[in-house]
C-alpha positions as CSV (number, residue, x, y, z in Angstrom):
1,X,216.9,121.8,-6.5
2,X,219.9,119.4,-7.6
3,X,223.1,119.1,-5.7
4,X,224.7,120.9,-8.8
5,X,222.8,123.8,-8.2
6,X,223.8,123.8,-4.6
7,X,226.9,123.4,-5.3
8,X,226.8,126.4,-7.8
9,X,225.1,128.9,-5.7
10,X,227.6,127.9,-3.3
11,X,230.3,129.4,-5.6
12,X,228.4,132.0,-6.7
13,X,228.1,133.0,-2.9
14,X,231.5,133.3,-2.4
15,X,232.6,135.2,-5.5
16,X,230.2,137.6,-4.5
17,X,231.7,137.9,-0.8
18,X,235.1,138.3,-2.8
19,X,234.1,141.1,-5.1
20,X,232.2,142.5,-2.1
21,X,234.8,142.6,-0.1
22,X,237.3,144.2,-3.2
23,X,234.7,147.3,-3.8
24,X,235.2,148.0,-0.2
25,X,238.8,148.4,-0.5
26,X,238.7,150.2,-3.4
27,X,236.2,152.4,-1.8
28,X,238.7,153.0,1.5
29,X,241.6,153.4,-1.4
30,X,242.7,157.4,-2.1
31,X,243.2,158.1,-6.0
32,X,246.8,158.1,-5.1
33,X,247.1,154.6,-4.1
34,X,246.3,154.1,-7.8
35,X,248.3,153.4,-10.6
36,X,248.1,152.2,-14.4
37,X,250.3,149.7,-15.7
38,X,250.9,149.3,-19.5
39,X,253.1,146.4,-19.9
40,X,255.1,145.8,-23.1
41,X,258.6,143.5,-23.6
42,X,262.0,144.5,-22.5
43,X,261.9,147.8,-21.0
44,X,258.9,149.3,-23.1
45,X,256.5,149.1,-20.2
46,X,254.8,152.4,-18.7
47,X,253.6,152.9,-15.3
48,X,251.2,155.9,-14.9
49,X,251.1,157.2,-11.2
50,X,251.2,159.8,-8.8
51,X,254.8,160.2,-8.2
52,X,255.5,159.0,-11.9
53,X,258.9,157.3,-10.8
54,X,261.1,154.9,-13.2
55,X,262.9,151.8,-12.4
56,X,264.6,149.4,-14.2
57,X,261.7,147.8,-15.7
58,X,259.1,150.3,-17.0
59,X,259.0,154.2,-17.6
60,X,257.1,155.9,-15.0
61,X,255.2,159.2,-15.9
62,X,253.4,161.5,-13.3
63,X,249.4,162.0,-14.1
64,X,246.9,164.0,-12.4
65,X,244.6,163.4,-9.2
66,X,242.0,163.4,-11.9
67,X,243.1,160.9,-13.6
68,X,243.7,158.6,-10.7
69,X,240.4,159.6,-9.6
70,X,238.5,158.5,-13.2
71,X,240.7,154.7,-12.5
72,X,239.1,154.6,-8.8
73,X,235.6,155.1,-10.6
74,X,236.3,152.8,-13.5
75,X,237.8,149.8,-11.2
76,X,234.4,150.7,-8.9
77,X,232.3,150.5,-12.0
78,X,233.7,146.9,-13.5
79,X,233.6,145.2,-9.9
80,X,230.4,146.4,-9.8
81,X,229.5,145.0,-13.1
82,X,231.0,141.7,-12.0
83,X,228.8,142.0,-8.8
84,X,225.3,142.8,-11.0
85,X,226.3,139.6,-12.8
86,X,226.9,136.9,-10.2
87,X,223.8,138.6,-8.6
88,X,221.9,138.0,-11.9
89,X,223.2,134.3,-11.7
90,X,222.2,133.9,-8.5
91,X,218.7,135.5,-9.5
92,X,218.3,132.9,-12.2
93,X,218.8,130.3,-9.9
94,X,216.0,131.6,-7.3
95,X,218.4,133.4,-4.4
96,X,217.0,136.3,-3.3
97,X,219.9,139.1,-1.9
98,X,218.8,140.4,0.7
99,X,221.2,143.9,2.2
């Protein structure tokens, strides 16, 4: 194994303990603490969240615990994904994960 490699699982190591540690807090999270923000110039941005409350710089429009819930699964599903693929890297370059 080259120093390079090292040096690569290395990284690889600690993304994963990143991401790791950001599906757990999503996990912990309540749809509620979720929001969706569409931002846009000048004051055409749009914040989609529980309370659904303006300000100054964006619209803000109420949605339902359903839809925060389908965001929770979607954020859950794409760190995943991230996860699958720095465990794939890692795979390639013969680390076993062991849980």
């Amino acid at each position: 194994m080259k120093i390079k490699d090292v040096e690569r699982i290395n990284a690889l190591l600690k993304a994963r303990d990143e991401v790791m540690a950001l599906i757990e807090r999503v996990e912990r999270a309540e749809p509620a603490d979720f929001q969706l923000m569409i931002e846009r110039g000048g004051d055409g941005s749009i914040k989609l969240s529980e309370e659904g409350a303006d300000s100054t710089h964006y619209q803000g429009y109420p949605v339902s615990p359903a839809f925060l819930t389908r965001l929770k699964v979607l954020a859950l599903e794409e760190l995943g994904a991230r996860r699958g693929g720095i465990e794939r890297e890692l795979a390639d370059l013969g680390v076993e994960i062991e849980e």
